[in-house]
N, CA, C, O and CB atoms as a CASP TS submission, in Angstrom:
PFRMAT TS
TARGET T0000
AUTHOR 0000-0000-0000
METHOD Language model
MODEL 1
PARENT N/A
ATOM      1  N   UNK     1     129.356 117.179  51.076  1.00  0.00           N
ATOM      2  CA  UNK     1     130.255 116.103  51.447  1.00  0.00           C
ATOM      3  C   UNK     1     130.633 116.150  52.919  1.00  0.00           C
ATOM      4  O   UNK     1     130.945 115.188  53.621  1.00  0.00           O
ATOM      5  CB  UNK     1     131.495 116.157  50.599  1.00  0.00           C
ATOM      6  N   UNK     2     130.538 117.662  53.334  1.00  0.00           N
ATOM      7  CA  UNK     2     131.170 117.776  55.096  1.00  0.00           C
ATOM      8  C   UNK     2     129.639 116.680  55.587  1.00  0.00           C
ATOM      9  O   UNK     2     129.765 115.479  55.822  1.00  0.00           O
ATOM     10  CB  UNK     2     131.198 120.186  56.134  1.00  0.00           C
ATOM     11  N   UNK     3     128.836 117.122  55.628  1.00  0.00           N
ATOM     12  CA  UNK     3     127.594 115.874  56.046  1.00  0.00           C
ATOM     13  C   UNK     3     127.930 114.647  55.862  1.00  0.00           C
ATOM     14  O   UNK     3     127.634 114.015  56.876  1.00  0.00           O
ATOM     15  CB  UNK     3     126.274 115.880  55.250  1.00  0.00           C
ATOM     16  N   UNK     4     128.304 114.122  55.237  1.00  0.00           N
ATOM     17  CA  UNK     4     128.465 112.421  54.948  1.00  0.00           C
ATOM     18  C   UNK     4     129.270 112.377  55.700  1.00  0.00           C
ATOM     19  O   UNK     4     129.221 111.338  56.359  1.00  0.00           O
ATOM     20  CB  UNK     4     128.874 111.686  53.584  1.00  0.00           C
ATOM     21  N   UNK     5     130.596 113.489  56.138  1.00  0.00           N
ATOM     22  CA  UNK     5     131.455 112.859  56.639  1.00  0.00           C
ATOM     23  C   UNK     5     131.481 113.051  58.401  1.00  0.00           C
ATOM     24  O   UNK     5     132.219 112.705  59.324  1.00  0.00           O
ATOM     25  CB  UNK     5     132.630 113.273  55.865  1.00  0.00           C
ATOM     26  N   UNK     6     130.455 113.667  58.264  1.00  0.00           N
ATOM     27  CA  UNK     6     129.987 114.288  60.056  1.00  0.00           C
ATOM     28  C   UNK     6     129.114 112.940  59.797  1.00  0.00           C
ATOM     29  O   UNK     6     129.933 112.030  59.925  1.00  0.00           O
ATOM     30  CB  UNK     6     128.879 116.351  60.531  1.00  0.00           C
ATOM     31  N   UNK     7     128.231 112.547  59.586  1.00  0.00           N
ATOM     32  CA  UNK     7     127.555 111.543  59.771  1.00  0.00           C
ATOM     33  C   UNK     7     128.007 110.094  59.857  1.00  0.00           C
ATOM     34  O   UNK     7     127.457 109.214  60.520  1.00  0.00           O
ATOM     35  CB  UNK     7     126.820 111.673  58.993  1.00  0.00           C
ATOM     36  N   UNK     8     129.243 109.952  58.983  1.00  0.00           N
ATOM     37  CA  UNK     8     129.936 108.775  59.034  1.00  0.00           C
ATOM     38  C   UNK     8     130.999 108.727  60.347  1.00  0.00           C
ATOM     39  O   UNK     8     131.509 107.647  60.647  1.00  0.00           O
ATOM     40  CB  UNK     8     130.654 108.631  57.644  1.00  0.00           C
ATOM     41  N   UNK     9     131.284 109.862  61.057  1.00  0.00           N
ATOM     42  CA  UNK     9     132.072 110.065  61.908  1.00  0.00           C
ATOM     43  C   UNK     9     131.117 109.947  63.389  1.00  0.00           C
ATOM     44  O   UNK     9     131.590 109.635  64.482  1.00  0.00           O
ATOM     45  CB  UNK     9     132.802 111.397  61.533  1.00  0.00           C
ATOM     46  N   UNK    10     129.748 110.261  63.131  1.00  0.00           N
ATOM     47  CA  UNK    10     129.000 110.147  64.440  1.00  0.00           C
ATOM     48  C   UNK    10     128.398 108.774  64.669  1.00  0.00           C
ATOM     49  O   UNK    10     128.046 108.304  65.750  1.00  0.00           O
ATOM     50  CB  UNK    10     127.869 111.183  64.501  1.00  0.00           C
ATOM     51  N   UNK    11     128.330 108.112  63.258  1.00  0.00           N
ATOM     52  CA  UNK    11     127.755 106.752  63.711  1.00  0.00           C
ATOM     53  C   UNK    11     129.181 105.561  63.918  1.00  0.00           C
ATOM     54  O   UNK    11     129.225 104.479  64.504  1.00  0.00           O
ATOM     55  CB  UNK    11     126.508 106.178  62.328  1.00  0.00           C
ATOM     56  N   UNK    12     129.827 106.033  63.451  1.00  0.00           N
ATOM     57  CA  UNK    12     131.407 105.466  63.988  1.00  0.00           C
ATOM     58  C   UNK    12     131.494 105.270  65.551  1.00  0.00           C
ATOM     59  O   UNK    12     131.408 104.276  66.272  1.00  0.00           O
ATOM     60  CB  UNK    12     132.713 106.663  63.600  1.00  0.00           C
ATOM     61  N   UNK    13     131.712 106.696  65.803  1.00  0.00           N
ATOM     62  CA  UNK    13     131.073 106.753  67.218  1.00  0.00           C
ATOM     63  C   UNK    13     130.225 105.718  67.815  1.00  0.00           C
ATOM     64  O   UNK    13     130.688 104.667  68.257  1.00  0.00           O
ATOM     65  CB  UNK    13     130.296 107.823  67.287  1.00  0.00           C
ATOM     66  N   UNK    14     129.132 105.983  67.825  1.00  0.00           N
ATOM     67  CA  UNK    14     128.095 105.294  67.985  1.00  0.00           C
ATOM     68  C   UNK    14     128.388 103.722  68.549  1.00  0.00           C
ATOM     69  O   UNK    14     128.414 103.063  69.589  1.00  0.00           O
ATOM     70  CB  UNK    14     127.427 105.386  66.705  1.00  0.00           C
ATOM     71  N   UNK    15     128.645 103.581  66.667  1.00  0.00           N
ATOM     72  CA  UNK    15     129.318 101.875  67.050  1.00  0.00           C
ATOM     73  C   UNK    15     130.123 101.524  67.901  1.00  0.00           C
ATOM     74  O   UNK    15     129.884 100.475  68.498  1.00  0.00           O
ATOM     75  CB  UNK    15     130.033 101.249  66.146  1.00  0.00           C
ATOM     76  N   UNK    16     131.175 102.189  68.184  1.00  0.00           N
ATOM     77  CA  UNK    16     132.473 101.853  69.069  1.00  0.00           C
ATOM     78  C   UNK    16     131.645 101.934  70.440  1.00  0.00           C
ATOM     79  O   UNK    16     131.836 101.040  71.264  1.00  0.00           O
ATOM     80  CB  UNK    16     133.968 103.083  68.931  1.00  0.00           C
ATOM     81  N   UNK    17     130.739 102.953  70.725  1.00  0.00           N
ATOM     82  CA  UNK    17     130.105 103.407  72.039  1.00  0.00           C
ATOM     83  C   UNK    17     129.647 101.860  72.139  1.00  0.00           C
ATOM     84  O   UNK    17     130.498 101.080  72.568  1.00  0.00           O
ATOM     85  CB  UNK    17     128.782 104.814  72.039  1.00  0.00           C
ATOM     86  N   UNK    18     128.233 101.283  71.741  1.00  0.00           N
ATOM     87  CA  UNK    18     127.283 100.407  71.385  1.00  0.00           C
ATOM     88  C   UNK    18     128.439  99.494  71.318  1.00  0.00           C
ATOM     89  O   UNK    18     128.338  99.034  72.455  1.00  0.00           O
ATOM     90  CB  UNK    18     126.272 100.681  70.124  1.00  0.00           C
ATOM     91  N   UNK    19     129.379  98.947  70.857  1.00  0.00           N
ATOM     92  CA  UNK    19     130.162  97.639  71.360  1.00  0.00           C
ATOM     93  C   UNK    19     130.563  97.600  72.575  1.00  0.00           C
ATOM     94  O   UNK    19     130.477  96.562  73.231  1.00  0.00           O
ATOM     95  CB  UNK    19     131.304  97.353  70.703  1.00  0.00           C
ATOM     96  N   UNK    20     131.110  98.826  73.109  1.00  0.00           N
ATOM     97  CA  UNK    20     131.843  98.682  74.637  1.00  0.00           C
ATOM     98  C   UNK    20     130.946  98.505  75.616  1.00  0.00           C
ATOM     99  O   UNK    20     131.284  97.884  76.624  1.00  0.00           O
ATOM    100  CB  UNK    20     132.670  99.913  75.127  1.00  0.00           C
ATOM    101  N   UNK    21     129.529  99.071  75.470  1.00  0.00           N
ATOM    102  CA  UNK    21     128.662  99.675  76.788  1.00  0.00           C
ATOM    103  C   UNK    21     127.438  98.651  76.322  1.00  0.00           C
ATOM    104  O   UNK    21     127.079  97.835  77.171  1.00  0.00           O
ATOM    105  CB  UNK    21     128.208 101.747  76.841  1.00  0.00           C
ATOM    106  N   UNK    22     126.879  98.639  75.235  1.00  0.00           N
ATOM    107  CA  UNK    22     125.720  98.545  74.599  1.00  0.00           C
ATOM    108  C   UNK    22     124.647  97.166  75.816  1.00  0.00           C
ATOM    109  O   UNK    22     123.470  97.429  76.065  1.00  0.00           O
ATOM    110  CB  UNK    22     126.219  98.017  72.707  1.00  0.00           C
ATOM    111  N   UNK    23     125.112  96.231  76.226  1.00  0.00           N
ATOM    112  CA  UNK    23     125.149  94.772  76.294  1.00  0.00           C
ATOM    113  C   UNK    23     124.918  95.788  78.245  1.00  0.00           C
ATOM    114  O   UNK    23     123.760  95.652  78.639  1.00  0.00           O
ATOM    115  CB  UNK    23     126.994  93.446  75.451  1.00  0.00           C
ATOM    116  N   UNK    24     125.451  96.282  78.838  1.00  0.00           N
ATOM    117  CA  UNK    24     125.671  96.725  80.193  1.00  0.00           C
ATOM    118  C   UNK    24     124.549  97.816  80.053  1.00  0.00           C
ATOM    119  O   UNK    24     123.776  97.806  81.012  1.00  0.00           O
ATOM    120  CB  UNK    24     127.300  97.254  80.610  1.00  0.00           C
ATOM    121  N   UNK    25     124.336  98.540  79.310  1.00  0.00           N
ATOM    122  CA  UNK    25     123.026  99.535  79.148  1.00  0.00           C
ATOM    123  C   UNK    25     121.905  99.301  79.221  1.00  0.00           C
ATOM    124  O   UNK    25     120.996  99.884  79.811  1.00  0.00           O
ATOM    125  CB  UNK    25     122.869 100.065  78.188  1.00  0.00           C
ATOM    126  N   UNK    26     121.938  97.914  78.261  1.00  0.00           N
ATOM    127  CA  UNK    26     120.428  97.317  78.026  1.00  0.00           C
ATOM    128  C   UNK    26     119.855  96.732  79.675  1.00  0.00           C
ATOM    129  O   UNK    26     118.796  97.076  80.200  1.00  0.00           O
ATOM    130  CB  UNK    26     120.535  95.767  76.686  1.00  0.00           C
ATOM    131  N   UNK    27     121.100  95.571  80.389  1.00  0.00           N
ATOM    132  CA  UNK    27     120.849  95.121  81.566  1.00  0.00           C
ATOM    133  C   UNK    27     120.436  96.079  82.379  1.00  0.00           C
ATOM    134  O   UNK    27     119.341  95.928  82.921  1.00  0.00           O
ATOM    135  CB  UNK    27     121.799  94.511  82.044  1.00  0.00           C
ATOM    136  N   UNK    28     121.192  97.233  82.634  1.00  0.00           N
ATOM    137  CA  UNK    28     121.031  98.215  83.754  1.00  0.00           C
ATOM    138  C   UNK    28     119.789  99.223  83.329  1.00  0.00           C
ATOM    139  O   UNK    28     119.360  99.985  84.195  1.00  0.00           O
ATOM    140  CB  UNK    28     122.513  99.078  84.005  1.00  0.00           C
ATOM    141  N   UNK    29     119.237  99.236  82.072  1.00  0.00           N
ATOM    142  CA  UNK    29     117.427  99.837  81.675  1.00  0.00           C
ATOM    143  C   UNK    29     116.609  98.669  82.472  1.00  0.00           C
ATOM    144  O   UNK    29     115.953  98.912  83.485  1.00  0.00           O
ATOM    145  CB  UNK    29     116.832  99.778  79.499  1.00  0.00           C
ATOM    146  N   UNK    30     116.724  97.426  81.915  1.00  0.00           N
ATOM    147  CA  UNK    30     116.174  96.472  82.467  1.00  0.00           C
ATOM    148  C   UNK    30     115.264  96.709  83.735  1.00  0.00           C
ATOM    149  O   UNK    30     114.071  96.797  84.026  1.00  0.00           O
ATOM    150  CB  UNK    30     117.134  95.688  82.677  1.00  0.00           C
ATOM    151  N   UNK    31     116.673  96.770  84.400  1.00  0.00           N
ATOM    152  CA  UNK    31     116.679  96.651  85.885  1.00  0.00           C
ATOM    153  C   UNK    31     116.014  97.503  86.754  1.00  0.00           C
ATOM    154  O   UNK    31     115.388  97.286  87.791  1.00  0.00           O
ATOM    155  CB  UNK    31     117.840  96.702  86.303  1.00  0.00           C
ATOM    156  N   UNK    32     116.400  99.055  85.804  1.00  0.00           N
ATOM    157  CA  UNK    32     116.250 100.507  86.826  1.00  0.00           C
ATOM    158  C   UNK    32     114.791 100.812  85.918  1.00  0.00           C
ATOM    159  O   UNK    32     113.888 101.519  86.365  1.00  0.00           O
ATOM    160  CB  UNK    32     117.904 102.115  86.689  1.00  0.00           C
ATOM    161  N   UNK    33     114.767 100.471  85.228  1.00  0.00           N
ATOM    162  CA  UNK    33     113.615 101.176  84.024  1.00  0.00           C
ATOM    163  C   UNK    33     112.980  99.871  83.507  1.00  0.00           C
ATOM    164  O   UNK    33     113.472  99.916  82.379  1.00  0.00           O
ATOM    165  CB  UNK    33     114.432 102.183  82.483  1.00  0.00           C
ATOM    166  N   UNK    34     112.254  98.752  83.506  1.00  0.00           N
ATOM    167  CA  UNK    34     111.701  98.196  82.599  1.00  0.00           C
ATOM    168  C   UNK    34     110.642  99.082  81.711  1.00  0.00           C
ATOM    169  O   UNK    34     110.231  98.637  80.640  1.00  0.00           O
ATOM    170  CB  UNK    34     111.202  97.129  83.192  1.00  0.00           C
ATOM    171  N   UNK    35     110.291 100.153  82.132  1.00  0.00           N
ATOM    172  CA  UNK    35     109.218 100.338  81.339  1.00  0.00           C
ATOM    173  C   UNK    35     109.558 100.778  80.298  1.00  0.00           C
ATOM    174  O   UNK    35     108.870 100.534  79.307  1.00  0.00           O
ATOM    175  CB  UNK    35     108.333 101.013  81.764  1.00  0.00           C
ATOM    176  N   UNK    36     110.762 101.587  80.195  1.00  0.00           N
ATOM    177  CA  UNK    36     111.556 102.192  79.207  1.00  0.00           C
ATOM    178  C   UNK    36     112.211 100.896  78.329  1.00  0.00           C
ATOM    179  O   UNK    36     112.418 100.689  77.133  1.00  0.00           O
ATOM    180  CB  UNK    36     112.709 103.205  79.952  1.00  0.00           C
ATOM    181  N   UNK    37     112.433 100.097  79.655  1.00  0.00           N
ATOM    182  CA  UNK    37     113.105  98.950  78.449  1.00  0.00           C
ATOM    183  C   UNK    37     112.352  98.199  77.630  1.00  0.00           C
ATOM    184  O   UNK    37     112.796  97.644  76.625  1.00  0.00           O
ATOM    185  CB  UNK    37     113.873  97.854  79.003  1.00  0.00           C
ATOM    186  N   UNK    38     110.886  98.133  78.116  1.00  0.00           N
ATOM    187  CA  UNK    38     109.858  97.055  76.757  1.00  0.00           C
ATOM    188  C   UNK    38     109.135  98.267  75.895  1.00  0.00           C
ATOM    189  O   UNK    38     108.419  98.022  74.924  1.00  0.00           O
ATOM    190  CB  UNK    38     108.162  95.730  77.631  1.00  0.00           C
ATOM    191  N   UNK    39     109.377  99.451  76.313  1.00  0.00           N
ATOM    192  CA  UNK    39     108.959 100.372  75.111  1.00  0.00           C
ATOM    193  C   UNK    39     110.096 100.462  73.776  1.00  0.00           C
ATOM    194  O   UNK    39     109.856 100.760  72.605  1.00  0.00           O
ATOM    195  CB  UNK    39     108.761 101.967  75.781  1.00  0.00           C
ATOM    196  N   UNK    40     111.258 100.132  74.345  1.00  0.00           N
ATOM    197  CA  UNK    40     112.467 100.352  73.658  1.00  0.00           C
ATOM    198  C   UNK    40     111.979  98.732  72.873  1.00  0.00           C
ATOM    199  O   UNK    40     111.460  98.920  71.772  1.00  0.00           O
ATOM    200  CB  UNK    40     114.168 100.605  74.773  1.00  0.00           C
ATOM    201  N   UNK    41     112.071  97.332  73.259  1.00  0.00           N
ATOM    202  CA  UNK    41     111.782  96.307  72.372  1.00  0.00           C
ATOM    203  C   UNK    41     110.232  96.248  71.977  1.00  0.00           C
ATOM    204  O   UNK    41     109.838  95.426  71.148  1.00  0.00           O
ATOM    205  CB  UNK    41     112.252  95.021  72.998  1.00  0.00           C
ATOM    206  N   UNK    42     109.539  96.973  72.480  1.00  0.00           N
ATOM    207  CA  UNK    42     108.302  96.919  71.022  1.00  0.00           C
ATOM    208  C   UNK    42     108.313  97.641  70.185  1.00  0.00           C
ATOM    209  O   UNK    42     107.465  97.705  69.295  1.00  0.00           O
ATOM    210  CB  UNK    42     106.954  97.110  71.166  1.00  0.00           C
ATOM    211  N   UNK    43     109.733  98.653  70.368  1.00  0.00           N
ATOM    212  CA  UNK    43     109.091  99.509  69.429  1.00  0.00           C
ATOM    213  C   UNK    43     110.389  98.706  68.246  1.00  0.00           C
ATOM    214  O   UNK    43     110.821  99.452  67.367  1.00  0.00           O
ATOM    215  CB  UNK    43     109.053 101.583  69.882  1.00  0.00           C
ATOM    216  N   UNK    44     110.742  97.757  68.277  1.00  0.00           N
ATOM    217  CA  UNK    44     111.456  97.366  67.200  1.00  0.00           C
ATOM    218  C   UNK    44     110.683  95.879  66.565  1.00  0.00           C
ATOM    219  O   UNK    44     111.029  95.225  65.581  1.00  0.00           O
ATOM    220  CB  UNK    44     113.067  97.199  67.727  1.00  0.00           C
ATOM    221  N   UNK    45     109.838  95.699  67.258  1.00  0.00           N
ATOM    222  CA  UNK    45     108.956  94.802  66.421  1.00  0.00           C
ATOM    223  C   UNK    45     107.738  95.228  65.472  1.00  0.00           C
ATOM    224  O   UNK    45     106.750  95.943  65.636  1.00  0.00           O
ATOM    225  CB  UNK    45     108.411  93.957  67.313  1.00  0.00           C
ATOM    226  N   UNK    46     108.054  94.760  64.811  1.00  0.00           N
ATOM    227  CA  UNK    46     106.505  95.155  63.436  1.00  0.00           C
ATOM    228  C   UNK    46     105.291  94.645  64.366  1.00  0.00           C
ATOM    229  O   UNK    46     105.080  93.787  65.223  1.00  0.00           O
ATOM    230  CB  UNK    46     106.476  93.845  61.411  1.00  0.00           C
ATOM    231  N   UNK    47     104.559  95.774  63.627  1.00  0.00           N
ATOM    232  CA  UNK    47     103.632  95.989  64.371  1.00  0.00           C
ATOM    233  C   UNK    47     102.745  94.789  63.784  1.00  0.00           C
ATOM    234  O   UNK    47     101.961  94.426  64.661  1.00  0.00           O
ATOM    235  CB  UNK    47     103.139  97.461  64.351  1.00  0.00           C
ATOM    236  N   UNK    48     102.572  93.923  62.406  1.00  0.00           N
ATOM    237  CA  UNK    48     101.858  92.932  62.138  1.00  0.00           C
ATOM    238  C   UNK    48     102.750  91.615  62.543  1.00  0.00           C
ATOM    239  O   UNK    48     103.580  91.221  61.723  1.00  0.00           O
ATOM    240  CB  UNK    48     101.409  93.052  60.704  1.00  0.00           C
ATOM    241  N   UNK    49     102.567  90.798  64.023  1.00  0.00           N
ATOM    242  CA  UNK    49     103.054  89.673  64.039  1.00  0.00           C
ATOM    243  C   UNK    49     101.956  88.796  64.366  1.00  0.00           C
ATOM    244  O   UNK    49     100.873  88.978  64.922  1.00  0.00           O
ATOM    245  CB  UNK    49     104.129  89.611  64.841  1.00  0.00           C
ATOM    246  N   UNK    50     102.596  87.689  63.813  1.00  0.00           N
ATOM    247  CA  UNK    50     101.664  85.957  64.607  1.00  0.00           C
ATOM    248  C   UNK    50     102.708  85.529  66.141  1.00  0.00           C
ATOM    249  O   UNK    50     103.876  85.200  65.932  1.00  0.00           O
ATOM    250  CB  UNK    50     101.920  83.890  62.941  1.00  0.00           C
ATOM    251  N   UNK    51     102.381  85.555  67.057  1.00  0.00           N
ATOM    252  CA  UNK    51     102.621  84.912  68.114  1.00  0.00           C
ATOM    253  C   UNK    51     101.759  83.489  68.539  1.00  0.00           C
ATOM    254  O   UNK    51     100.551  83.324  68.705  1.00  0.00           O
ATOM    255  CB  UNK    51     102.507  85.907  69.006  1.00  0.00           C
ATOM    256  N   UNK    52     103.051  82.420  68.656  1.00  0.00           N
ATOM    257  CA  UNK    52     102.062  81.314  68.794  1.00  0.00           C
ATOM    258  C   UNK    52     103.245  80.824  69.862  1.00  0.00           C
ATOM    259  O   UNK    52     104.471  80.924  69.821  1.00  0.00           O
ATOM    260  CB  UNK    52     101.510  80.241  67.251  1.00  0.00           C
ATOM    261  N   UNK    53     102.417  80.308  70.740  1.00  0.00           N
ATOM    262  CA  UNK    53     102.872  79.390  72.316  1.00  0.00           C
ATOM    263  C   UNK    53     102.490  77.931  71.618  1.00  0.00           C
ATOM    264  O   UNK    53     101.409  77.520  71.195  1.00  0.00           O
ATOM    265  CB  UNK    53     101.623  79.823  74.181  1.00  0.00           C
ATOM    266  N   UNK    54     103.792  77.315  71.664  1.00  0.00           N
ATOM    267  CA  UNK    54     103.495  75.756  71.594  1.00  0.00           C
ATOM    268  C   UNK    54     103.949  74.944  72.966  1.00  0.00           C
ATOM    269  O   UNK    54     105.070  75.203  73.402  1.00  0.00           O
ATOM    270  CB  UNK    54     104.360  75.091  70.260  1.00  0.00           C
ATOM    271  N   UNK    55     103.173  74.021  73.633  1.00  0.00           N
ATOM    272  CA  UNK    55     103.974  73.801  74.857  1.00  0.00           C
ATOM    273  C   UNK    55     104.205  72.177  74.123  1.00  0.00           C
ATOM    274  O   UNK    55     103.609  71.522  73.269  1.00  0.00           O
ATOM    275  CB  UNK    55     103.053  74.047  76.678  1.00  0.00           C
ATOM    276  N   UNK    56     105.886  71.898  75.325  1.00  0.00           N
ATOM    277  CA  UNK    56     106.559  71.092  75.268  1.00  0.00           C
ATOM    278  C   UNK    56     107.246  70.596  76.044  1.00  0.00           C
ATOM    279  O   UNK    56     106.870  71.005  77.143  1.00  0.00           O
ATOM    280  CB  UNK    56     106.951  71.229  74.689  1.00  0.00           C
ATOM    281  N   UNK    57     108.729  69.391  76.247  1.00  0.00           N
ATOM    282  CA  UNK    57     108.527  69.164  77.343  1.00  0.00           C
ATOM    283  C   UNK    57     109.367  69.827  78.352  1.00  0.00           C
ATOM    284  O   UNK    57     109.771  69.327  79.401  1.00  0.00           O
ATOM    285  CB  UNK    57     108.515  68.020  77.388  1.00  0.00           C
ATOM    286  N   UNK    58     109.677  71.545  77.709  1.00  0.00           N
ATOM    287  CA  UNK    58     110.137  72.353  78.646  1.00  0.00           C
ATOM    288  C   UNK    58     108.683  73.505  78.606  1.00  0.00           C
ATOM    289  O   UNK    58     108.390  74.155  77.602  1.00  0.00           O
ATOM    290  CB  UNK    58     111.833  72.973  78.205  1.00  0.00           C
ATOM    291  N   UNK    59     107.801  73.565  80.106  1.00  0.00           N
ATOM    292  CA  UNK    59     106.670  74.559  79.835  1.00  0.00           C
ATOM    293  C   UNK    59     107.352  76.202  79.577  1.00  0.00           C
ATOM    294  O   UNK    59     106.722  77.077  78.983  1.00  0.00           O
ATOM    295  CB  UNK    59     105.549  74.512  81.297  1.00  0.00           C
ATOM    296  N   UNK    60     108.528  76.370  80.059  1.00  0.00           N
ATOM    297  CA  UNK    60     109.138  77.921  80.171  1.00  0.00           C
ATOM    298  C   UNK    60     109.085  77.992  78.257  1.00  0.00           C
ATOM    299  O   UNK    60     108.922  79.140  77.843  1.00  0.00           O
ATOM    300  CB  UNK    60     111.249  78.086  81.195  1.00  0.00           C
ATOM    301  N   UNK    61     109.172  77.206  77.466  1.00  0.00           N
ATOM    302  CA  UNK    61     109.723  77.702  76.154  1.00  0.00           C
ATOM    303  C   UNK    61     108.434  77.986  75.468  1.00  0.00           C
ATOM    304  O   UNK    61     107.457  77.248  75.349  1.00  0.00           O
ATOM    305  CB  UNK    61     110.712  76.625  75.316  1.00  0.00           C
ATOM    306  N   UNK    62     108.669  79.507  74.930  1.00  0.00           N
ATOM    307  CA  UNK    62     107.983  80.119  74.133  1.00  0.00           C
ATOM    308  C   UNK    62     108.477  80.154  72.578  1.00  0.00           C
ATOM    309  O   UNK    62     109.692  80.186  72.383  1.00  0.00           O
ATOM    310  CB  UNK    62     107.863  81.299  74.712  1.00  0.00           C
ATOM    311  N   UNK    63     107.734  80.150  71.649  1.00  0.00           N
ATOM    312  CA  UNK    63     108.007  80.062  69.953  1.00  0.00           C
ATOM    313  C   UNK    63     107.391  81.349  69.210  1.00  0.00           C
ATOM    314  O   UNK    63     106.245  81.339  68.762  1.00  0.00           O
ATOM    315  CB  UNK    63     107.184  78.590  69.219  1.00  0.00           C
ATOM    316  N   UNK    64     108.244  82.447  69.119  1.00  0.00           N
ATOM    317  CA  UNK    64     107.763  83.542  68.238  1.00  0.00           C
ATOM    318  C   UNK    64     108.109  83.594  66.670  1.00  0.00           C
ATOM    319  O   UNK    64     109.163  83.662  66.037  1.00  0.00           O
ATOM    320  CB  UNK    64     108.277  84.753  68.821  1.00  0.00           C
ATOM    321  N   UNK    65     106.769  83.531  66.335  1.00  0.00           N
ATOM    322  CA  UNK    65     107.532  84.125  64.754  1.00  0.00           C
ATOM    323  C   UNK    65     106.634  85.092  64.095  1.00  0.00           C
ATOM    324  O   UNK    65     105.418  85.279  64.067  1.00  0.00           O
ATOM    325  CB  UNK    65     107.788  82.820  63.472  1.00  0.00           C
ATOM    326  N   UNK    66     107.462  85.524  63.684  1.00  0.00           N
ATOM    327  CA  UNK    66     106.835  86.591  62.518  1.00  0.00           C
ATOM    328  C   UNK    66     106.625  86.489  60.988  1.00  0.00           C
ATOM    329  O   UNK    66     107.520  86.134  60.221  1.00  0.00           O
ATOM    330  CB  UNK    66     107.612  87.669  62.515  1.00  0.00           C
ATOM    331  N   UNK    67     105.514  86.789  60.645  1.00  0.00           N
ATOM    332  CA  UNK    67     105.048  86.852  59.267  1.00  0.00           C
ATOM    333  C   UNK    67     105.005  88.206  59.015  1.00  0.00           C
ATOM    334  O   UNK    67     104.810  89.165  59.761  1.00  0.00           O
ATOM    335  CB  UNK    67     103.728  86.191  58.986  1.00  0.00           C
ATOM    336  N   UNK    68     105.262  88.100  57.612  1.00  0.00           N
ATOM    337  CA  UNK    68     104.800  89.257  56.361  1.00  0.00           C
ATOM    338  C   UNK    68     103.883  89.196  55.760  1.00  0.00           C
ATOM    339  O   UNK    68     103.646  90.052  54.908  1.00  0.00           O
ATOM    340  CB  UNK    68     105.484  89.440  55.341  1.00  0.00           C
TER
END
């Protein structure tokens, strides 16, 4: 039970950390690190997606979706 409650106490943490900073972390990887930062967002995409570009009458807009 001490585990559940060390674990429920570190991701508590966590969260409170990740609300205050989370949003200012990501920008400032961005910035100083992209490489770290698109290893960090591919590695949260499944690895089986469909990517499809539809153009329209904004050319900047891209359309991702993912299948299962």
């Amino acid at each position: 039970m001490a585990n559940n409650r060390l674990s429920e106490s570190v991701l508590n943490e966590l969260i409170t950390h990740w609300e205050a900073h989370g949003r200012d972390a990501i920008d400032r990887t961005c910035k100083e690190n992209p490489g770290a930062y698109m290893r960090a967002v591919l590695s949260l995409v499944p690895r089986d997606f469909a990517l499809t570009a539809e153009k329209d009458e904004t050319p900047q807009c891209t359309e991702i979706r993912f299948v299962d």
